[in-house]
N, C-alpha and C positions, 0 to 999 in steps of 0.2 A: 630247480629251486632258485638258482640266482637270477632266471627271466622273470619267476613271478613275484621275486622281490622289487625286480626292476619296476613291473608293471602297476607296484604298487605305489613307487616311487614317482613315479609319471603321473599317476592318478591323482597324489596326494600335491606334484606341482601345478597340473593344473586346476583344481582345488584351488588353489591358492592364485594363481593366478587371476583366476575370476571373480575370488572375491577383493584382492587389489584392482583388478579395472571395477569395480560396483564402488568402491571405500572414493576413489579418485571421483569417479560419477554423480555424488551424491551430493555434495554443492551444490556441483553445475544444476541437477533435478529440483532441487530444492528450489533455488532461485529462479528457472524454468515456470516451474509450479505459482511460485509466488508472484511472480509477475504476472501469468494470465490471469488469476484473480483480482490483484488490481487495476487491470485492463476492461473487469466485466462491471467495473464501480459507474455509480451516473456519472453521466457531464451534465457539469453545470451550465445553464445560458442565461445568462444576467439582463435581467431587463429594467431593474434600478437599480442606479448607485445613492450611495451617499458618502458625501468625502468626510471624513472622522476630524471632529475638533476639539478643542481642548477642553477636556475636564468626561471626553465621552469616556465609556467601555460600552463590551457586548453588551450586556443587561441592557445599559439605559437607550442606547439604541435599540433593542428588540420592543422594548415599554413604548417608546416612543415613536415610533412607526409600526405598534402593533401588529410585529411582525411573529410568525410561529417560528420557535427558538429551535425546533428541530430542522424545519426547512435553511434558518439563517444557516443553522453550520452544516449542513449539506451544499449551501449554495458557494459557503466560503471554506473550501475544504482546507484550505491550508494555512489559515489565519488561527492564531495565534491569540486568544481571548487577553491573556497577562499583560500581553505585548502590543499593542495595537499602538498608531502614532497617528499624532495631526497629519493629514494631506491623505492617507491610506483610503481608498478606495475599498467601500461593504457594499458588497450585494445587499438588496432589500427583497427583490421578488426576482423571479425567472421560473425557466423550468429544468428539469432534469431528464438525461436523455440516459439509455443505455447502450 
């Protein structure tokens, strides 16, 4: 009686044990995971600029160099439309690689 109490006890630590290494693991997976996806995103390759002056935003440069507003923010992934400054270099055209 008291072995197959033990072997229940054994059972039920590592149980437990495995699901403590998965709980610790899962972060790390997670961020794993999220990084190759954005690893699979285009690269942009810029083949015009235009350097931003006062009184621009996106819109009026996109109007202005009739440029496609989906390609613009594909080309400038990490610009910041609200935010933009005099001297900040935009893409206008390029291509996009995977």
């Amino acid at each position: 009686m008291a072995k197959a109490i033990n072997n229940s006890i054994n059972c039920y630590f590592k149980v437990a044990l495995v699901l403590t290494f998965l709980l610790i693991l899962s972060p790390s997976l997670g961020r794993m995971l999220a990084s190759n996806s954005e690893a699979s995103q285009a690269i942009p390759t810029c083949t015009t600029v235009y350097n931003v002056d006062t009184g621009d935003t996106c819109n009026s440069v996109i109007k202005s160099f009739d440029v496609n507003a989906e390609l613009f923010s594909s080309l400038n992934p990490n610009l910041n439309c609200n935010d933009i400054f005099v001297g900040e270099y935009l893409c206008l055209n390029g291509t996009l690689s995977a």
